[in-house]
C-alpha positions in Angstrom: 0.0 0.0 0.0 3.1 2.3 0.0 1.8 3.8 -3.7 -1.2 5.0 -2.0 -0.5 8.7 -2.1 -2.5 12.6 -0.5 -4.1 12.7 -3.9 -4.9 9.1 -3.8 -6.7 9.8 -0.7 -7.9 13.2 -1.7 -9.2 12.0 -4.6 -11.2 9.2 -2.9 -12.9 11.9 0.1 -14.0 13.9 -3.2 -15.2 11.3 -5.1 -17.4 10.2 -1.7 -18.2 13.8 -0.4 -19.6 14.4 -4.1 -21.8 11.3 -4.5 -23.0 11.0 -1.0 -24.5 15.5 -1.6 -25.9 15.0 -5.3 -27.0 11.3 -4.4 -31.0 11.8 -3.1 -31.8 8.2 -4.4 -31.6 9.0 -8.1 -28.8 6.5 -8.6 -26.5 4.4 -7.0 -23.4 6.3 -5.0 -21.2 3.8 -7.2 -22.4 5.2 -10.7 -22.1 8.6 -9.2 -18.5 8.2 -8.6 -17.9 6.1 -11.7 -19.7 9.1 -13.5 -17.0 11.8 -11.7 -13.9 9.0 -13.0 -14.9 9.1 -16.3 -15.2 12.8 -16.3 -11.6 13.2 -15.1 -11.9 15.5 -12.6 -9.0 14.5 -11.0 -6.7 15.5 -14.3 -8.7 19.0 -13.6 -7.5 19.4 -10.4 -4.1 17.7 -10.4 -3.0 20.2 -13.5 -2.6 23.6 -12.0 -0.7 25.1 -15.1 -4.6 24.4 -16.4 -6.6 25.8 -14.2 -9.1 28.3 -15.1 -9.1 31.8 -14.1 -12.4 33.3 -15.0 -15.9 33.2 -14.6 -16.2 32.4 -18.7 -13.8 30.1 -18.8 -15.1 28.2 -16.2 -18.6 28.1 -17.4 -17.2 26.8 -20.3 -15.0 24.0 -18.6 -18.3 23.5 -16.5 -20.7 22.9 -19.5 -18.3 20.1 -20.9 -17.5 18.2 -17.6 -21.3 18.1 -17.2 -22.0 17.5 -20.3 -19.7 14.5 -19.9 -21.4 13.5 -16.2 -24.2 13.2 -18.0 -23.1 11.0 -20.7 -21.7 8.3 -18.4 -24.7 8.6 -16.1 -27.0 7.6 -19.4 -25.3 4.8 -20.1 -25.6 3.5 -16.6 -28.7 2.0 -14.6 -29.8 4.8 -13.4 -33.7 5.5 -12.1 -34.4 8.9 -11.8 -33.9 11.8 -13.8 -30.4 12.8 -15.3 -30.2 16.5 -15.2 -28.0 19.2 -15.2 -28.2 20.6 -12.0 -27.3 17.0 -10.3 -24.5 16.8 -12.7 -23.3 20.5 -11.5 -23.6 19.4 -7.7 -21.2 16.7 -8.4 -18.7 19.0 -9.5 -19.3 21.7 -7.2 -18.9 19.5 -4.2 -15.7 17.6 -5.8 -14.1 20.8 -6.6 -15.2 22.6 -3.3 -13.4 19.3 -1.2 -10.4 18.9 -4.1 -9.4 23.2 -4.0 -11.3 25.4 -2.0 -11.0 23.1 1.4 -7.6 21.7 0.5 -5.3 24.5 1.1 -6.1 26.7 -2.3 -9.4 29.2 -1.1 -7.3 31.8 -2.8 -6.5 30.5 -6.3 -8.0 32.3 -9.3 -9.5 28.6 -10.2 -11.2 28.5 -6.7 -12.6 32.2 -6.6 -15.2 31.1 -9.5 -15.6 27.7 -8.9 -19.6 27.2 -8.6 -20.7 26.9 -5.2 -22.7 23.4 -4.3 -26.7 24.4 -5.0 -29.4 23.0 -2.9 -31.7 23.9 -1.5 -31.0 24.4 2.0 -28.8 27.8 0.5 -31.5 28.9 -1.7 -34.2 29.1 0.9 -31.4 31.3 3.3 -30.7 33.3 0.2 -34.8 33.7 -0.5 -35.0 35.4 3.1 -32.6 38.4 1.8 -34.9 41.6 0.8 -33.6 41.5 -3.0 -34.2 37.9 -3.5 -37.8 36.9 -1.9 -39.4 35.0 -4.6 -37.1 34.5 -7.4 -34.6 31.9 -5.9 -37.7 29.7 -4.3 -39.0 28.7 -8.1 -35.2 26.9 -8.3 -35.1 23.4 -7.4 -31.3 22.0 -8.1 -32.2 18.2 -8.9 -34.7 19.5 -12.0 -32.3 22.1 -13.2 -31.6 21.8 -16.8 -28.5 23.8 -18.5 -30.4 26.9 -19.3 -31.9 27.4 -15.7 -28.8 26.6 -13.9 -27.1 29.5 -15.7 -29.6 31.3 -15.2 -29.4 31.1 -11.1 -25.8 31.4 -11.1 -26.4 34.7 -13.2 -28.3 35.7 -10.3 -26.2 34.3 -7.4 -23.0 35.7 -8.9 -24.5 39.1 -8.0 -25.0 38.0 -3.8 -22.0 39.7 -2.6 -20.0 39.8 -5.7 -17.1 41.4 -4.6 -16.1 38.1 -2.6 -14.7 34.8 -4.3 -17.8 32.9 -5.2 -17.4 30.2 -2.9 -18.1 32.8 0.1 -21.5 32.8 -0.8 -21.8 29.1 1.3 -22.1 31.8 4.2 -25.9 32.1 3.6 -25.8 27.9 3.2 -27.4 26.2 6.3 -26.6 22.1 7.2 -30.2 22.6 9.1 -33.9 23.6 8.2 -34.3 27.1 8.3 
């Protein structure tokens, strides 16, 4: 076991803390993970010289790696509905546990990474003055490509001066 390395084991927390937040009985936790593999995450976050540095570009990056969740996740047994917004929560949560959490909060890469949406943040966010209504009509497991840009348009305004991960400070583990 001595070729078991930190990004073996990083790798492995990720993969699991991703699965076990977008998991809500659509699929198995198994073809979750298998679904994050075959997207190569991991390349993303073990190649720094590629890691993205705006907004655009990582909308871009975002579009394909869900596009290719979604792939694998088709050609799996898979019940419930594939859609884009539990595609996006397995890369929010894998990138938020691989970079923000792991010792790079400051990184260009990390400052735009999409925070994980649920919602248990949306209902916090509803209770701000500017958002009452608009943010309840969002629920993250229906989310196809079109409305989940369209609620990170809107959440990228929540405190915009602030890396976009900071916005988790209106997130709540509990009902609100």
């Amino acid at each position: 076991m001595s070729d078991y390395s930190i990004k073996d084991h990083r790798h492995k927390f990720a993969t699991w803390a991703a699965a076990s937040g977008a998991y809500r009985g659509f699929t198995t936790k198994k073809n979750l993970v298998e679904s994050i593999e075959e997207a190569d995450l991991r390349k993303i976050v073990e190649n720094k010289n590629e890691w993205v540095k705006s907004p655009e570009e990582y909308d871009s990056l975002h579009k394909k790696l869900a596009q290719d969740i979604i792939k694998s996740l088709k050609s799996k047994d898979v019940k419930g509905e594939i859609t884009y917004g539990r595609a996006s929560k397995l890369i929010a949560l894998y990138f938020k546990t691989s970079i923000v959490i792991n010792g790079h909060p400051t990184t260009k890469f990390a400052e735009v990474i999409h925070p994980p949406i649920d919602r248990k943040l949306l209902q916090s966010l509803s209770k701000r003055e500017e958002y009452p209504t608009k943010l309840k009509n969002f629920a993250w497991t229906k989310l196809s490509k079109e409305k989940y840009f369209e609620l990170i348009n809107i959440l990228r305004k929540v405190d915009s001066d602030k890396p976009f991960w900071k916005l988790e400070i209106y997130w709540r583990p509990y009902k609100i």
